[in-house]
N, C-alpha and C positions, 0 to 999 in steps of 0.2 A: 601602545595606546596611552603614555601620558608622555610630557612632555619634557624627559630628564634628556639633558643633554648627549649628542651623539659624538663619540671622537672624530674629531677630523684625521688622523692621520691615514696614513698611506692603506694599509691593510684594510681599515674600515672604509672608505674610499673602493678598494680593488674589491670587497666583497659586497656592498651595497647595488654595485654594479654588475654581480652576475645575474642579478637575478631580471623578470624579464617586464615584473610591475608591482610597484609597491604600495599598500595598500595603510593610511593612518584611519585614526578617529578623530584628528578635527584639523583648520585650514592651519594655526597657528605651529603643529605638527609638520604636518607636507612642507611649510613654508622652512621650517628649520631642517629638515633634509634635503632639501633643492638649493640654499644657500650654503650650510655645514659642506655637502659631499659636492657639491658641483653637479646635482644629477640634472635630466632632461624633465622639464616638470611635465612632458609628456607620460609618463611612466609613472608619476607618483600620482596618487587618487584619496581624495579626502572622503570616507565613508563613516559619519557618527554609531556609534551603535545605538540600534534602536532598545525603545523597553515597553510592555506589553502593557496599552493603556486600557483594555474594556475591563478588564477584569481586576490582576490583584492592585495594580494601581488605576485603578478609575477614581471618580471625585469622590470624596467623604460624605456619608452621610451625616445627618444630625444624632442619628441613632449611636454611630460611630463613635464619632466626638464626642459625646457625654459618657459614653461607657471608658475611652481611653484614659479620658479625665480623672473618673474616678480610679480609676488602678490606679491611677498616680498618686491618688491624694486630694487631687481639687475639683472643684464645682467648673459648673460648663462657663461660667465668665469668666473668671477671676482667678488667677493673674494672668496677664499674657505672657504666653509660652513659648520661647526660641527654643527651635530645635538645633543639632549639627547628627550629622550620622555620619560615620567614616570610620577609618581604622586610627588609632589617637597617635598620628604623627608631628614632626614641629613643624611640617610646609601648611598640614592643615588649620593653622590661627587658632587654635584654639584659646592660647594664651590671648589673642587679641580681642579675643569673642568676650573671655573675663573680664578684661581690662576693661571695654565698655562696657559690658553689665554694672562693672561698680563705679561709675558714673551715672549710672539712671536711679531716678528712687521708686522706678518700680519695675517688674518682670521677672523671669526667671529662664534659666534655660536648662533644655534637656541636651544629654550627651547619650548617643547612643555608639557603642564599639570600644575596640581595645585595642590594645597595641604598646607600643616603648616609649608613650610618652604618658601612660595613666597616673605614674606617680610622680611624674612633675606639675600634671595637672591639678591634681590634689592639693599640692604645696601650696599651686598659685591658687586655690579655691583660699585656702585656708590665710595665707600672706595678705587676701583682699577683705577678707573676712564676710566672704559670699556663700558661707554655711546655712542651708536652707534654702540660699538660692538657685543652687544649681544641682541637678540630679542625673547624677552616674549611674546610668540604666546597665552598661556593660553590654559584650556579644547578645545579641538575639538573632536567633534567627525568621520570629516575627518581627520584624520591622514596621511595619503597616499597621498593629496592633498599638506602636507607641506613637507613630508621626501622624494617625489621627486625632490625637492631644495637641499639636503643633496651631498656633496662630500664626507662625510665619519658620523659615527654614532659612539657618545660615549655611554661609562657603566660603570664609573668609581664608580661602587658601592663597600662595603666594608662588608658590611653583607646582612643577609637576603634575600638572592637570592635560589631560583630554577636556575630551566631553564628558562631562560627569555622569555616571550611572545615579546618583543616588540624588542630584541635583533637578538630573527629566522624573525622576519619579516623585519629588516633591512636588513639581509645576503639573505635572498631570491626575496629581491628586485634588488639587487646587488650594495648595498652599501656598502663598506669597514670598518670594523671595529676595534674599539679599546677599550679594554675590561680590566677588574680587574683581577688578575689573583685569581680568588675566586673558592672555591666550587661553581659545579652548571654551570657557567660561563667558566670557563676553561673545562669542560665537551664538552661543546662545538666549543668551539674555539683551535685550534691547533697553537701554535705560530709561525707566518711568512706564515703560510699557507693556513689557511681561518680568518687571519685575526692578529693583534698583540695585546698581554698580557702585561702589566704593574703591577706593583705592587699596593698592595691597599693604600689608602692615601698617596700618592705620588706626588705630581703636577707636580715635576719637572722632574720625570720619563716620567707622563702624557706628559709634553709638546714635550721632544725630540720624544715621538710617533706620536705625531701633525706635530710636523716639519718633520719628516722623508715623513708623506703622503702627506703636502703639496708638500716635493721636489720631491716629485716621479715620475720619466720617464715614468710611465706603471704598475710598480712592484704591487701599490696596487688595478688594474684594473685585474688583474690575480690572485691575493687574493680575491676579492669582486666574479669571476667566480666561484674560486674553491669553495669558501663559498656555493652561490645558489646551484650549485652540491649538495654540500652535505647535507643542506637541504631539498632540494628536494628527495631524497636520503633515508634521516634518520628518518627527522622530518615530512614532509608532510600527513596530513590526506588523502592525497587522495591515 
């Protein structure tokens, strides 16, 4: 279900092929198993996983969002809040997410998860001098509890992507997104429409997509709608 590379050799070739149909989570996937092993792209089958939009991710209330806010520490406007939710690895940008935060003179981001890259994160919190600005919430297993605080949700990842689990559940809460323009990812995301692409490893691209939804009249309040639409829509189990 992500998109790390498959071996081409002989063996992975001879077993890819016993079987009688294979099944990915997104086109960018299928396409690098039918190119990689030579299969019949009659056999391979692109199926996203779905995630269950009426209930624990349906849209935010206002009740919501001010209650999450406050756990955090901040009032319902002020600052605006980038999210990331993931396991803290180095495909996931994170570095790159910093690097544009300290460029902007104003926002903040949340980090939610852990993993083998927490304490390099930390360095680079502290090297950009984004102390205060950025808050390491760590493993929860409420998620939903912290990304109702969220005014927009990053994915500044750069490889090894599906279709992101934690990416549909931001757009069908109806937070606005800002996304890598990656296999997988871009699948999902149409740019300016449900949501805006940036290039991968880019900070500085990152950050004009930051400033564009802080300044925003409305425009990304109408991308976050059309987003849950079409979640609901495409990706939803139910």
């Amino acid at each position: 279900h992500v998109s790390a590379p498959v071996s081409r050799g002989l063996f992975t070739k001879w077993l890819y092929r016993q079987t009688d149909h294979l099944v990915t989570t997104s086109d960018a996937i299928r396409e690098h198993l039918i190119c990689a092993l030579g299969l019949d792209p009659a056999i391979v089958t692109s199926i996203p996983t779905g995630i269950e939009t009426q209930a624990e991710w349906r849209g935010i209330t206002i009740e919501e969002r001010e209650a999450a806010r406050s756990k955090l520490g901040f009032g319902a406007d002020d600052p605006f809040v980038f999210g990331m939710v993931s396991t803290l690895r180095s495909w996931k940008g994170h570095e790159d997410a910093l690097r544009a935060l300290s460029t902007l003179p104003s926002g903040l981001i949340v980090i939610v998860g852990d993993g083998p890259q927490e304490e390099n994160i930390r360095k680079t919190i502290e090297s950009l001098g984004l102390e205060g600005r950025v808050i390491l919430v760590g493993h929860t297993p409420a998620v939903r509890e912290v990304a109702a605080a969220f005014d927009a949700y990053l994915h500044p990842s750069y490889s090894n992507e599906g279709v992101s689990q934690s990416l549909l559940q931001a757009m069908s809460m109806g937070i606005p997104v800002i996304v890598s323009d990656i296999g997988g990812l871009n699948e999902v995301v149409r740019p300016g429409v449900d949501g805006l692409l940036v290039p991968p490893k880019n900070p500085a691209a990152l950050a004009d997509a930051m400033a564009n939804l802080i300044s925003s009249d409305g425009g990304c309040e109408k991308m976050a709608e059309t987003a849950r639409m079409r979640v609901e829509r495409e990706y939803s189990m139910v």
